[in-house]
C-alpha positions as CSV (number, residue, x, y, z in Angstrom):
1,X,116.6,-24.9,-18.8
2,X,114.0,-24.1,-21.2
3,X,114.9,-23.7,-24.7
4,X,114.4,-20.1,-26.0
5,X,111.9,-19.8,-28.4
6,X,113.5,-17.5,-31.5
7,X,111.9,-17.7,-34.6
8,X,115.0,-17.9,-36.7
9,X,115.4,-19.1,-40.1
10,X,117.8,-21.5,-40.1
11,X,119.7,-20.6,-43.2
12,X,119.9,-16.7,-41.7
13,X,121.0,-17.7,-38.3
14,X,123.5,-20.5,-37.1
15,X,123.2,-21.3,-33.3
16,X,125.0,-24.0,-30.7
17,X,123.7,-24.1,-26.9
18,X,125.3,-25.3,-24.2
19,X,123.0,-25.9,-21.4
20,X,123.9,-25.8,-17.4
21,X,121.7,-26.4,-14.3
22,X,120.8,-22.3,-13.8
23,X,121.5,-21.0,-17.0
24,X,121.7,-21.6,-21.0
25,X,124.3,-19.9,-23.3
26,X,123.3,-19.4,-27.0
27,X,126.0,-18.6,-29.4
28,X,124.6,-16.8,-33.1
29,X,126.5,-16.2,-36.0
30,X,125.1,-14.9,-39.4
31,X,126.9,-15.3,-42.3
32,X,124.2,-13.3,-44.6
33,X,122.6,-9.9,-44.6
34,X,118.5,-10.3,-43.5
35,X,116.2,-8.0,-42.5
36,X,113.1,-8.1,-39.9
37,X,114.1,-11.4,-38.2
38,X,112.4,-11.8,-35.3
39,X,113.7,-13.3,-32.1
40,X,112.3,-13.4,-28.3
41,X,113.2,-15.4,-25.1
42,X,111.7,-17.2,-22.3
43,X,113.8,-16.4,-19.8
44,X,115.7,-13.1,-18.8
45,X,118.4,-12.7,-21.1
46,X,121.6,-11.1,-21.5
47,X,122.8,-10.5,-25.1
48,X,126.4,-9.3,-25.9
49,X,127.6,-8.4,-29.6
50,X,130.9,-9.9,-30.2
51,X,131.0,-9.0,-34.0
52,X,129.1,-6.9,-36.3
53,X,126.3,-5.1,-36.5
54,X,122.6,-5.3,-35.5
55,X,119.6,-3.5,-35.6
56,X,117.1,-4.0,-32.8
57,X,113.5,-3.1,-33.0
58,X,111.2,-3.9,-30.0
59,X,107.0,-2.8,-29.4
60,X,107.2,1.0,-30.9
61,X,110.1,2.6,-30.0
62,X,112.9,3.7,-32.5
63,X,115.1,1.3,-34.3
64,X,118.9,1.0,-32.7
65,X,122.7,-0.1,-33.6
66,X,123.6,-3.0,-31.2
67,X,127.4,-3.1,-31.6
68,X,130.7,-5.1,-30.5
69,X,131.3,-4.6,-26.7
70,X,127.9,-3.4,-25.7
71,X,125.6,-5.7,-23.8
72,X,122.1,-5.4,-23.1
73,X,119.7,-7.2,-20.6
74,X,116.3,-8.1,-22.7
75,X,112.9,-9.3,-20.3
76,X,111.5,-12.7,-20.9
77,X,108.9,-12.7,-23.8
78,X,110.0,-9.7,-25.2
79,X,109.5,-9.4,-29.1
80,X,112.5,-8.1,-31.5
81,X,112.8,-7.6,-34.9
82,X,116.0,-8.1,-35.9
83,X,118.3,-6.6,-38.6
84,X,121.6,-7.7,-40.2
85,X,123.0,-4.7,-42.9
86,X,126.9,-6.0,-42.5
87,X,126.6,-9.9,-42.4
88,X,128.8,-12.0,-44.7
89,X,130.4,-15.2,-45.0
90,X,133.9,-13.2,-44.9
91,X,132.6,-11.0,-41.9
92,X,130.1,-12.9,-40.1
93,X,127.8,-11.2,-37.5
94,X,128.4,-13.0,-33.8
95,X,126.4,-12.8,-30.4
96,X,125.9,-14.2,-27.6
97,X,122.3,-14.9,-25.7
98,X,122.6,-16.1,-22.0
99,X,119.5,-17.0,-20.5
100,X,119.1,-17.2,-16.6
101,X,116.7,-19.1,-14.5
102,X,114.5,-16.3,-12.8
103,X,114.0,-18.4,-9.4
104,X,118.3,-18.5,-9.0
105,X,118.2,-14.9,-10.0
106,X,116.0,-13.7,-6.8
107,X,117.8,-16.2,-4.6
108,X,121.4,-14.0,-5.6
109,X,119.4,-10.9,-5.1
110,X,118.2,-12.1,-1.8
111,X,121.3,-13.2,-0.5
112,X,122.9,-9.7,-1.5
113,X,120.0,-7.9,0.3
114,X,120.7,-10.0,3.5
115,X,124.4,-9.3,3.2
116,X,125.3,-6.2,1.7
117,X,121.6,-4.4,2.3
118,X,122.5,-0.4,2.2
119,X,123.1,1.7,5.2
120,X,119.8,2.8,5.5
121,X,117.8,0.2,3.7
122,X,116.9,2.3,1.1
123,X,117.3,0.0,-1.8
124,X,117.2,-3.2,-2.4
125,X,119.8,-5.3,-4.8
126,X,117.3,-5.8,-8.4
127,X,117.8,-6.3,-12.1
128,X,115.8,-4.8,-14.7
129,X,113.4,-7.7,-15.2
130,X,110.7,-6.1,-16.9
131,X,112.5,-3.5,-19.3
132,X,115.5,-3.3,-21.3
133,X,118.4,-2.0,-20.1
134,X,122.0,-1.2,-21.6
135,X,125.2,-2.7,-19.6
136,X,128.3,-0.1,-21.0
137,X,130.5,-2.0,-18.5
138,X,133.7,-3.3,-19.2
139,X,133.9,-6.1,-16.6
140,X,130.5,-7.1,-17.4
141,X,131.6,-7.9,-21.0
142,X,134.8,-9.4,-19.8
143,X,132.8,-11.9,-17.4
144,X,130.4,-12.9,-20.0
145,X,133.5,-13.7,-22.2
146,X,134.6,-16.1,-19.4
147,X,131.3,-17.5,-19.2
148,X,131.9,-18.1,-23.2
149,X,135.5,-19.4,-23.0
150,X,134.8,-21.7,-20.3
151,X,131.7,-23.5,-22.4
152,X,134.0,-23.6,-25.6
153,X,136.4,-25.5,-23.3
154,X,135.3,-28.7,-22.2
155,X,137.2,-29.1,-18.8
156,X,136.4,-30.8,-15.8
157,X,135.2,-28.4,-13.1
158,X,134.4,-25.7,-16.0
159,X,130.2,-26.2,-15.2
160,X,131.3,-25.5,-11.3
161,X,133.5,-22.4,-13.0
162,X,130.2,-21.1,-15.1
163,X,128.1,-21.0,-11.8
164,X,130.4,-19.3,-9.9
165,X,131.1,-16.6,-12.8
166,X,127.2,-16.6,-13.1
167,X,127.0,-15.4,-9.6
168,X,129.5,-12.5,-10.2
169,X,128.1,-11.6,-13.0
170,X,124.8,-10.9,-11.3
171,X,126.4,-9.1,-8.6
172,X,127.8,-6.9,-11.5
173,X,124.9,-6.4,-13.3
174,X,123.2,-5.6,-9.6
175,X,125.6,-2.6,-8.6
176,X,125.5,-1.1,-12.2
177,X,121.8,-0.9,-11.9
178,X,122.0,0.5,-7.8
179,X,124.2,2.9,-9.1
180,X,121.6,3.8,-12.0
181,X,118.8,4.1,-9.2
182,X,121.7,6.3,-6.9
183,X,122.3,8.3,-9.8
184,X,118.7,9.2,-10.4
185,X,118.3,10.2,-6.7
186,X,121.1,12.2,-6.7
187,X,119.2,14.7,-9.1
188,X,116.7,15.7,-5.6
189,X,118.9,17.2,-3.2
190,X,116.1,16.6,-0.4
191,X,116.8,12.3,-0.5
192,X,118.3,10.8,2.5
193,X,120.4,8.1,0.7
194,X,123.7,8.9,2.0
195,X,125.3,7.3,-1.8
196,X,122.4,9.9,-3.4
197,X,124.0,13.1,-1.2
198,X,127.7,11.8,-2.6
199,X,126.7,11.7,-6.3
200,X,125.3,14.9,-6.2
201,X,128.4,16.9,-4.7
202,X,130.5,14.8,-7.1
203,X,128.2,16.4,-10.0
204,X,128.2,20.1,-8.6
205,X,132.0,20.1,-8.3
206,X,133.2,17.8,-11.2
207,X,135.6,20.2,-12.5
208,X,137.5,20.1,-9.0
209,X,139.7,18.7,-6.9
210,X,137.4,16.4,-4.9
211,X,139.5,14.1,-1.9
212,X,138.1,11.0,-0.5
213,X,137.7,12.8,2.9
214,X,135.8,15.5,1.6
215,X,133.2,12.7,-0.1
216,X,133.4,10.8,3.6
217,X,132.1,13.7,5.5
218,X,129.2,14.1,2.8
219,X,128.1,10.6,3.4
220,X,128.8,10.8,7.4
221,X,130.9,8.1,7.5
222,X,135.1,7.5,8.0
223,X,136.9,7.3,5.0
224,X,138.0,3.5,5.5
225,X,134.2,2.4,5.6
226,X,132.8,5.1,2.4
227,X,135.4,3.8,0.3
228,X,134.5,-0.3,1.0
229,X,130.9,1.0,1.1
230,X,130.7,2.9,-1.9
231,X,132.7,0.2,-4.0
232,X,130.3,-2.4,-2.2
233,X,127.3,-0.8,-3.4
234,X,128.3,0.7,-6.4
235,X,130.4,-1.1,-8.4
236,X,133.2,1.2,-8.7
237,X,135.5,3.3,-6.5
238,X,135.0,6.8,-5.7
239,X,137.8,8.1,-8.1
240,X,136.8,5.5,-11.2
241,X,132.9,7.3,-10.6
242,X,134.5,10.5,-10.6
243,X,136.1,10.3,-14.1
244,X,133.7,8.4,-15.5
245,X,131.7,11.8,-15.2
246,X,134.9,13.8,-16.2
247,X,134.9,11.6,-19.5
248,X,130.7,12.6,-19.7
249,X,131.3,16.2,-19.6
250,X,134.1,16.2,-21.9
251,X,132.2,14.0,-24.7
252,X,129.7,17.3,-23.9
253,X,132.0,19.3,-24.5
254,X,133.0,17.8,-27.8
255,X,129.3,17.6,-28.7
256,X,128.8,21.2,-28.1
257,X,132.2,23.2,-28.1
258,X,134.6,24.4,-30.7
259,X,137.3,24.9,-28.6
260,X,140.8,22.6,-28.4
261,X,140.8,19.1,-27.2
262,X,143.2,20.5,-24.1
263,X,140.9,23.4,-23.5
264,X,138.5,20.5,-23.2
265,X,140.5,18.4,-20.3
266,X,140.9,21.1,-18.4
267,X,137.1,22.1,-18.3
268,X,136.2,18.9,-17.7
269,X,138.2,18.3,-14.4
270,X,141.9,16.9,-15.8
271,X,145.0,18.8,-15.2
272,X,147.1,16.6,-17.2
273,X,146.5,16.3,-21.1
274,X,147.7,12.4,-21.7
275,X,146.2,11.1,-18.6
276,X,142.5,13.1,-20.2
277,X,143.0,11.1,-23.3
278,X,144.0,7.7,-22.2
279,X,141.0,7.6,-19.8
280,X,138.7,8.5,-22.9
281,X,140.1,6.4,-25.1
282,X,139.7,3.7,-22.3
283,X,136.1,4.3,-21.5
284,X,135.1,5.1,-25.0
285,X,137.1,3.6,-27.3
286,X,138.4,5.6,-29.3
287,X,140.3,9.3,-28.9
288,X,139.0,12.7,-28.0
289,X,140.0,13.5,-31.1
290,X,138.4,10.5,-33.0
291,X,135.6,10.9,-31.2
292,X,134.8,14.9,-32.3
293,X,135.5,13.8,-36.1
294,X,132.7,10.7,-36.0
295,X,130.9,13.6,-35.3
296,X,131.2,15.6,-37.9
297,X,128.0,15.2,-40.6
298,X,129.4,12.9,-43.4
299,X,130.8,10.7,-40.6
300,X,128.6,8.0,-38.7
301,X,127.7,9.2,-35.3
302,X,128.9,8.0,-31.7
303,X,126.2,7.1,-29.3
304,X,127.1,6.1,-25.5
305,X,124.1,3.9,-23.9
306,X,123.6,5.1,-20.3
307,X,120.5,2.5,-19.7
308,X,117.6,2.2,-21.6
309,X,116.3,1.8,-25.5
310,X,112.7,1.4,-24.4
């Protein structure tokens, strides 16, 4: 592949590459705190913070914190100024930049369309090629760390291994963005995706008991099928969608409400107080309670990506 073209000053911004037939990995670590560095690709690019902290500034939109377990897709040729407030030689900052070759990209994409098209062609399988977009996935993260391990680990078969972890990772990357598109027609009752219709109820009745059955007769189909279909197309099953907005509500809640943390699970759907936290803390990272007091005005605040900085 084509080497990217960052304009990095050496003595800010230490690099390796290890190149394959479809994609190229870049591995950065800074060891010193710089400001305004600026970096762009020529292919589509997925970057993933490993340690650290950056500060991403692209065209005119607002500045951001890019921080350890986020990833985020960035469009060929895209300019970024880059800052590094926490580098150090004791506490280096560490990414990861994998380029992909666009042709192998829409070659995935087609085969997905030709094999797993939607029930009523609708949508077709697509990455965000022309804006940036935020991945808060943890499988995502895990299978670019593969991708990693496997190039740190010179073993025969390892380039096959990176192709074939390539491939899933597109696929990945794929459903979170159908689910993005699905989520967005949710918000018009009136849209005949079936996925759209099942969104929606799950929305209007989060705080419920919702079955798989009743979710199968919203999208007309038997439950056996909805549940392969939804993973399918999705990314995630039915029950994993349906706290993931349970978990939304309550950070909502914790935005907005001064009531208790168990007041809080209950309103957001959970009848059971530990099950509430450990799915928070696994989706978020940190507790409910955690959570509310990075809130509070001399702490830093928590952000949660759900696609876009620009």
């Amino acid at each position: 592949m084509a080497q990217p073209t960052p304009t990095i000053q050496p003595a800010v911004e230490q690099r390796r590459v290890y190149s394959y037939a479809h994609c190229e990995l870049n591995l950065f670590e800074t060891t010193q705190q710089a400001q305004a560095v600026p970096l762009q690709f020529n292919h589509l690019t997925i970057m993933s913070m490993m340690r650290g902290k950056k500060v991403i500034r692209m065209d005119r939109s607002a500045p951001f914190d890019y921080l350890p377990g986020e990833s985020l897709i960035i469009p060929a040729q895209r300019a970024m100024l880059i800052d590094y407030p926490e580098a150090g030689i004791s506490s280096p900052t560490q990414c990861t930049a994998l380029m992909m070759e666009e042709n192998f990209i829409q070659k995935n994409l087609d085969q997905l369309d030709e094999e797993y098209n939607t029930m009523d062609n609708s949508h077709h399988w697509a990455l965000p090629m022309d804006s940036c977009f935020f991945l808060h996935n943890p499988e995502i993260t895990a299978t670019i760390n593969k991708i990693v391990h496997l190039s740190l680990d010179h073993k025969p078969m390892n380039e096959l291994r990176v192709e074939l972890s390539l491939k899933e990772l597109l696929v990945l990357i794929a459903q979170q963005q159908h689910l993005s598109q699905t989520e967005q027609a949710s918000e018009y009752a009136h849209n005949s995706n079936h996925f759209a219709h099942v969104l929606h109820f799950i929305k209007q009745h989060i705080t419920e008991k919702i079955s798989i059955e009743q979710l199968s007769r919203v999208a007309c189909m038997s439950r056996t099928n909805f549940f392969k279909a939804f993973k399918s197309y999705l990314g995630l099953s039915p029950a994993d969608y349906i706290v993931r907005e349970r978990i939304a509500l309550a950070r909502q809640l914790l935005q907005e409400a001064d009531i208790s943390i168990a007041e809080i699970a209950y309103q957001s759907g959970f009848n059971n107080i530990p099950y509430f936290i450990r799915q928070f803390r696994k989706q978020e990272q940190v507790t409910p309670g955690e959570y509310r007091a990075a809130l509070q005005p001399d702490n830093s605040p928590l952000r949660h990506h759900a696609n876009t900085p620009s």
